[in-house]
N, C-alpha and C positions, 0 to 999 in steps of 0.2 A: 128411705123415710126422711122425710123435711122435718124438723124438731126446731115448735117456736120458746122451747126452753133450754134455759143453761143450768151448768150448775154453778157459774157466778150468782146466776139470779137467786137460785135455792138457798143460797148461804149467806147473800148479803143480809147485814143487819144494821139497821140505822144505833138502834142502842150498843153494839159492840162497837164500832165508829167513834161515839158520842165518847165513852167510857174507856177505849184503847184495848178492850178485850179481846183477844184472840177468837175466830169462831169459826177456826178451820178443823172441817171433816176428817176423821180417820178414811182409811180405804173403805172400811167395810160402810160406815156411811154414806161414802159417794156412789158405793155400789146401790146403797138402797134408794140413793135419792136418781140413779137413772133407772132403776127397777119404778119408780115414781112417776118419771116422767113419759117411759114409753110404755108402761103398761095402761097408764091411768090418767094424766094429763092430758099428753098429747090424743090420747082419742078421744078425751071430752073436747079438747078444741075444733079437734078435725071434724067432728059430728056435728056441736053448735056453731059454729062457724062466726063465732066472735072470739075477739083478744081476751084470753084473762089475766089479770093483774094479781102478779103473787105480793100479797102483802108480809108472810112469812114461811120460810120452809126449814133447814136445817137451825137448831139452836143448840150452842155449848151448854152446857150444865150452866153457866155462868148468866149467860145471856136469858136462857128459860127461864131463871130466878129473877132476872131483873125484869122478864115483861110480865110476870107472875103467871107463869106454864105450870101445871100439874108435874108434881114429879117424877111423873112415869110417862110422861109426852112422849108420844111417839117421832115428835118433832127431833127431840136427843137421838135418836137413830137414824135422821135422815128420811124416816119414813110417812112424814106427812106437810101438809102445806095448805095455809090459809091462801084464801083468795077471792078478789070481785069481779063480777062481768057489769058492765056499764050497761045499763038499760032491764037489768033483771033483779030480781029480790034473789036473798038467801032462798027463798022456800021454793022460788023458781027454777033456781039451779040444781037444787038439790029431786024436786021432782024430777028436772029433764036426764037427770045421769041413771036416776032409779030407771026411768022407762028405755032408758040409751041401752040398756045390759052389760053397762062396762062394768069390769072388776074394779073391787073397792075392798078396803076394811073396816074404813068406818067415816061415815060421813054428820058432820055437825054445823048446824044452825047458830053459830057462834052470834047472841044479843043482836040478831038479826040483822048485822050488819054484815060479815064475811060467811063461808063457807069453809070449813074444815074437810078437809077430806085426806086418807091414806090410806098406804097401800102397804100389804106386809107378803111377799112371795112366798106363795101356799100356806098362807096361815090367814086368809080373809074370810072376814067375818059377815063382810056385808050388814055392818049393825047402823042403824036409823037410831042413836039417843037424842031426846029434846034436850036441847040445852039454853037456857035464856040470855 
């Protein structure tokens, strides 16, 4: 399997950078963010056949507070990751994964600008929340 994602990618953060904050993954984190990428990334790329750009994936505690994440983000586990496709909306993306059948646990319309999406192994929920 060819994987156009890392987990560099998954964990960089511009605000831990900016700030000097640490925002490196436990093991069990990196385990969830490759559970992320080959269950549920890489087959939304393989299928839509465009780049997507992770705008965020793994967050420290520290870093989630500074981009103001929900304290229960499932980004703090490694198990989730915003993102854009050039040429499609949020609502676009989000239909084509619905009709794609790939596994998910919860996918959002973040102020219509990214895409939220994660993955939690054998605990997906498959939930569609409106979020503005």
């Amino acid at each position: 399997m060819n994987l156009n994602f890392s987990i560099s990618e998954l964990v960089h953060s511009d605000n831990a950078i900016k700030t000097g904050i640490d925002n490196t993954p436990t093991i069990q984190e990196i385990d969830n963010l490759l559970n992320l990428i080959v269950y549920c990334l890489q087959p939304i790329r393989d299928k839509l056949k465009k780049p997507m750009i992770i705008t965020s994936g793994y967050r420290s505690t520290k870093v989630n507070f500074l981009c103001g994440g929900a304290m229960n983000s499932q980004h703090l586990k490694g198990e989730a990751a915003d993102f854009i496709v050039k040429g499609m909306t949020p609502s676009q993306i989000i239909d084509f994964i619905v009709k794609s059948g790939i596994e998910y646990d919860q996918l959002i319309n973040e102020r219509n600008k990214w895409v939220h999406i994660s993955y939690s192994k054998g605990h997906n929920r498959k939930q569609l929340p409106f979020k503005l």
